[in-house]
C-alpha positions as CSV (number, residue, x, y, z in Angstrom):
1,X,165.4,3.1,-169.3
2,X,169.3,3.4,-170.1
3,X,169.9,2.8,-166.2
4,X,167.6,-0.4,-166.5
5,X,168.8,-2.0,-169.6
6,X,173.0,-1.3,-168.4
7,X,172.2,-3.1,-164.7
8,X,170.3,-6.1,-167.1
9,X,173.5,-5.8,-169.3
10,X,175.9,-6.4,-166.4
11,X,173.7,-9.2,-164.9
12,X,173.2,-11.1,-168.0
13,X,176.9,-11.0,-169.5
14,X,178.8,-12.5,-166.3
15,X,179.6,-16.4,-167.9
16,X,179.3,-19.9,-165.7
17,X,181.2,-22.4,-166.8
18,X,178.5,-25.8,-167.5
19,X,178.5,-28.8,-168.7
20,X,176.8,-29.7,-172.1
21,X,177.3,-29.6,-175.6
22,X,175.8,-27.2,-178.4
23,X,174.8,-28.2,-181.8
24,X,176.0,-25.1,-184.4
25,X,173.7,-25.0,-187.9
26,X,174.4,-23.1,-191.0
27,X,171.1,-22.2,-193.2
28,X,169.6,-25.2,-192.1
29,X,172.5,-27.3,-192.1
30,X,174.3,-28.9,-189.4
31,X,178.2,-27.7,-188.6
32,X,179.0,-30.1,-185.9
33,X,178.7,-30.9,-182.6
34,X,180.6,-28.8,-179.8
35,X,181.3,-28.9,-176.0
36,X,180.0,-25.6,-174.1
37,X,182.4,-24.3,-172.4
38,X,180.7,-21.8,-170.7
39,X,177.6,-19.6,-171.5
40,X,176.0,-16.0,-170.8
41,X,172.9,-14.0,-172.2
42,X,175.5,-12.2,-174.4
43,X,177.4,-15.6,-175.7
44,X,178.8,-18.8,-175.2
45,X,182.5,-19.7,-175.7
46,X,182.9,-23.6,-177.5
47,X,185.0,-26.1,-178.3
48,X,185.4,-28.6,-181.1
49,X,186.7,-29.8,-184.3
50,X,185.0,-27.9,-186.7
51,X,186.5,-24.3,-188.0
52,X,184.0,-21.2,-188.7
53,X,184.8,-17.9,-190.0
54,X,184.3,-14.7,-187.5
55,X,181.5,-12.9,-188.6
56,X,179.4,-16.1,-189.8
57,X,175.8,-16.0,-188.6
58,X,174.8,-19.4,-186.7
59,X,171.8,-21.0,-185.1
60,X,173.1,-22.8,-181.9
61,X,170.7,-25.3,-179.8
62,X,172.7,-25.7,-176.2
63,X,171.8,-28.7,-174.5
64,X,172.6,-29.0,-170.5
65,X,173.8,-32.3,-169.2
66,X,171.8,-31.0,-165.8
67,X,168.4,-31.7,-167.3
68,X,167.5,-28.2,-168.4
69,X,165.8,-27.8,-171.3
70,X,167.6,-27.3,-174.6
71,X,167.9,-23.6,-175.5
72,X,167.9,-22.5,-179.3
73,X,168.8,-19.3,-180.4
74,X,170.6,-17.5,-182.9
75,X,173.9,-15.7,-183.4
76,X,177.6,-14.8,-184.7
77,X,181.3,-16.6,-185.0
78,X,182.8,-13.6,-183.0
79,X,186.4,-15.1,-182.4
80,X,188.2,-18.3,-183.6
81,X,191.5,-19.5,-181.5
82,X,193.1,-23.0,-182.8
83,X,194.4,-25.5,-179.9
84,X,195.9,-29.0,-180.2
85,X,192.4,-30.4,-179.9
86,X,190.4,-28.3,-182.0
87,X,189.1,-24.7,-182.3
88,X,187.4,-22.4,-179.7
89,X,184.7,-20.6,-181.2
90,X,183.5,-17.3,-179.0
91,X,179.3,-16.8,-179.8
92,X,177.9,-13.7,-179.9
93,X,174.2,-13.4,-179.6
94,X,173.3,-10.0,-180.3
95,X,169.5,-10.1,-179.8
96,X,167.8,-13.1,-177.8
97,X,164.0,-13.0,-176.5
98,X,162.4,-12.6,-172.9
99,X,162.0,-16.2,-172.5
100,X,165.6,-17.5,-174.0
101,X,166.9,-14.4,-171.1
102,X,164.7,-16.2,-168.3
103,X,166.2,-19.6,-169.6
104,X,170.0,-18.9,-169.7
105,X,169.2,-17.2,-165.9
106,X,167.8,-20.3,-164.6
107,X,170.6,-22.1,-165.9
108,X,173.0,-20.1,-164.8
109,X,172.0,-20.0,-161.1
110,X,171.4,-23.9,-161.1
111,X,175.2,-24.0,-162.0
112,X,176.3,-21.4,-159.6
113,X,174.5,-23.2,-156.9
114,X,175.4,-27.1,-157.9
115,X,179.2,-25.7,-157.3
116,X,178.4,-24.9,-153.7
117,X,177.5,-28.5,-152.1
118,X,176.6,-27.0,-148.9
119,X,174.5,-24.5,-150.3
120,X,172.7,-27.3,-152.1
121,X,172.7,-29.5,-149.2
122,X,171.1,-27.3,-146.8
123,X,167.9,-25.7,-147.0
124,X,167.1,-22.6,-147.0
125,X,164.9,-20.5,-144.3
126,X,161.7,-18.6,-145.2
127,X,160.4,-16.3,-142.5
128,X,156.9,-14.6,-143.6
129,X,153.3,-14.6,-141.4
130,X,151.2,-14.6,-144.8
131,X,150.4,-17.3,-146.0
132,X,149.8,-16.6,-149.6
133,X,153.1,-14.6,-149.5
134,X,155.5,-17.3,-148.0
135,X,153.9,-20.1,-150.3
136,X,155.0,-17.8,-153.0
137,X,158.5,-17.4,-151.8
138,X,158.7,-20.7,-150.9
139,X,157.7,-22.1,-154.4
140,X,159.9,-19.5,-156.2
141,X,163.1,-21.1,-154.0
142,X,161.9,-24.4,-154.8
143,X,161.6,-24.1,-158.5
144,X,165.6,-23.0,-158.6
145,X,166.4,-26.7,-157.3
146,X,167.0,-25.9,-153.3
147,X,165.5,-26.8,-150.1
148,X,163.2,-24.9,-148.6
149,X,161.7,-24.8,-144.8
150,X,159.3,-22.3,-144.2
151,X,158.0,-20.5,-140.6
152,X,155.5,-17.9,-139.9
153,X,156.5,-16.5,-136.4
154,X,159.8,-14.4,-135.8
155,X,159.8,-17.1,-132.3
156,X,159.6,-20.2,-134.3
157,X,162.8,-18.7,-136.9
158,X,164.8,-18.1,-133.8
159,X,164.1,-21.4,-132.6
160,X,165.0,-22.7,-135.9
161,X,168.2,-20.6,-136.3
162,X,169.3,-21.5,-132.5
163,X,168.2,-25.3,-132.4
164,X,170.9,-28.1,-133.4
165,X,168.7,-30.1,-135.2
166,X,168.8,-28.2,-138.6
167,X,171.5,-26.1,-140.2
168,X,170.6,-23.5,-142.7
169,X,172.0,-22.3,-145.7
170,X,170.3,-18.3,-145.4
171,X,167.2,-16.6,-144.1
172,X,165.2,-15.0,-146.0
173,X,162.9,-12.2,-145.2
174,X,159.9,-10.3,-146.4
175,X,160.4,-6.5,-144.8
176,X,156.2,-6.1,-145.4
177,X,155.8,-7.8,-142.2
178,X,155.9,-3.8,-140.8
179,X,157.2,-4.7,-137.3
180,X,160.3,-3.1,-136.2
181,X,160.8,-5.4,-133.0
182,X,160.7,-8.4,-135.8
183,X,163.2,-6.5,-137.9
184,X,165.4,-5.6,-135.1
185,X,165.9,-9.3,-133.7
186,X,166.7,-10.4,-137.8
187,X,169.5,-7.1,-137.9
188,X,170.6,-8.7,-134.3
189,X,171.1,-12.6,-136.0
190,X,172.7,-10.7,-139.1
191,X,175.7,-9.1,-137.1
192,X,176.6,-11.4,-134.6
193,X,175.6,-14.9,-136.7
194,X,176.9,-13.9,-140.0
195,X,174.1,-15.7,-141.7
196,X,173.3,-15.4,-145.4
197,X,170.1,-13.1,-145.5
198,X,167.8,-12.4,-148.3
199,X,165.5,-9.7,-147.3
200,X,162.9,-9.0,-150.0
201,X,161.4,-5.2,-149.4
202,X,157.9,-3.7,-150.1
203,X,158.3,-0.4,-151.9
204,X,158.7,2.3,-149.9
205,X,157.6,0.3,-147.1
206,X,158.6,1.5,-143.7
207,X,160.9,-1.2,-142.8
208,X,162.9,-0.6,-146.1
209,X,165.4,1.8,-144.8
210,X,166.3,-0.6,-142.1
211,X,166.4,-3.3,-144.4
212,X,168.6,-1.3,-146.7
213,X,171.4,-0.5,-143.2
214,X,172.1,-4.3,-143.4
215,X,172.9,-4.6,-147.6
216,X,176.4,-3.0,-146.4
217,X,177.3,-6.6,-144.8
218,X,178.9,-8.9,-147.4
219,X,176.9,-11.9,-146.3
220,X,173.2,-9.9,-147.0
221,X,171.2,-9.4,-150.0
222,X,168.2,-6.3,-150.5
223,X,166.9,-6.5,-153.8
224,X,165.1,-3.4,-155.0
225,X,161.9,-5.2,-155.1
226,X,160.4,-8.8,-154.7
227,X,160.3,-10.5,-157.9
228,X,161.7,-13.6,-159.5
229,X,164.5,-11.8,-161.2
230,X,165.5,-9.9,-158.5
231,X,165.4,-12.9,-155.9
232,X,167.0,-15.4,-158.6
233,X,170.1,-12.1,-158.7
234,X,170.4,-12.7,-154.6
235,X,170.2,-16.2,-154.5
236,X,173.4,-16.5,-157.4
237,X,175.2,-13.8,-155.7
């Protein structure tokens, strides 16, 4: 449980710079208006006219420019610098709730990805025979603002990785397809193409271990299982 909530800790803490503004209240009362400078699941960092003292509690609603939803949570004045323009005032939140963690994720990635305009540009490539499986995946993908094109036949994502018509951003992969020969063609594309490659494992599943050989290339993600999180983690990596 210590292991799990340190790895969260280190995901959630690393700060995107975004554009927005954030209202800051006192007991019920507004403070002023500020521009977010950047934001993380541990804090945001601001920057406006207004002074606070460290240590004051706050209630801060963050509003994205992107189209996000506004985010309201509360927490603490942890550092105060003075500039020509202003103050910077460094948030703390010490405690924020499942669904305020899922929302400052999503935004997060969303501005990880707008600053790539190829990655955004291109879509992404889902190979997976199921059905109900690569809908999934595909919807996931979809609901983090990129393109997605989808094929169910390790023949047809060759053709698509080989033809001229349509570049690709990544691959990814679902490893429960349990066919070595499949696997072996994707490890092939890997090495010599240097493609971005998600491959999303089965537990334990038999393909795992050679899934796993191919995490040591830069340009390839494993997660440690299939779930939003995790592929939300490889897609903003």
């Amino acid at each position: 449980m210590g292991h799990a909530r340190a790895e969260r800790d280190r995901r959630l803490h690393h700060r995107v710079d975004l554009d927005g503004h954030a209202v800051l209240f006192q007991r019920g009362d507004p403070v002023g208006q500020y521009a977010l400078e950047n934001l993380s699941a541990g804090g945001a960092f601001l920057s406006g006219e207004r002074d606070l003292r460290p240590g004051h509690l706050v209630h801060v609603l963050i509003d994205l420019t992107a189209g996000d939803q506004p985010m309201s949570m509360t927490g603490s004045v942890h550092r105060v610098r003075d500039g020509d323009n202003g103050v910077s005032l460094a948030i703390h939140f010490p405690a924020i709730s499942a669904d305020q963690e899922d929302a400052i994720h999503d935004a997060l990635l969303r501005a990880l990805l707008r600053r790539d305009d190829q990655a955004a540009r291109l879509p992404l490539l889902v190979f997976e025979p199921r059905s109900r499986v690569r809908q999934e995946i595909e919807a996931e993908i979809r609901s983090f603002g990129l393109p997605v094109f989808s094929v169910d036949s390790l023949d047809d994502a060759v053709r698509e990785l080989e033809g001229e018509e349509v570049d690709y951003a990544g691959i990814v992969i679902h490893s429960v397809t349990h066919d070595p020969a499949s696997m072996e063609v994707v490890e092939f594309f890997t090495r010599t193409e240097s493609l971005r490659t998600i491959i999303l494992p089965e537990p334990d599943g038999e393909l795992s271990n050679m899934a796993k050989r191919l995490a040591s290339l830069p340009h390839v993600s494993v997660p440690r299982i299939w779930s939003r999180s995790e592929l939300r983690r490889a897609l903003s990596n």
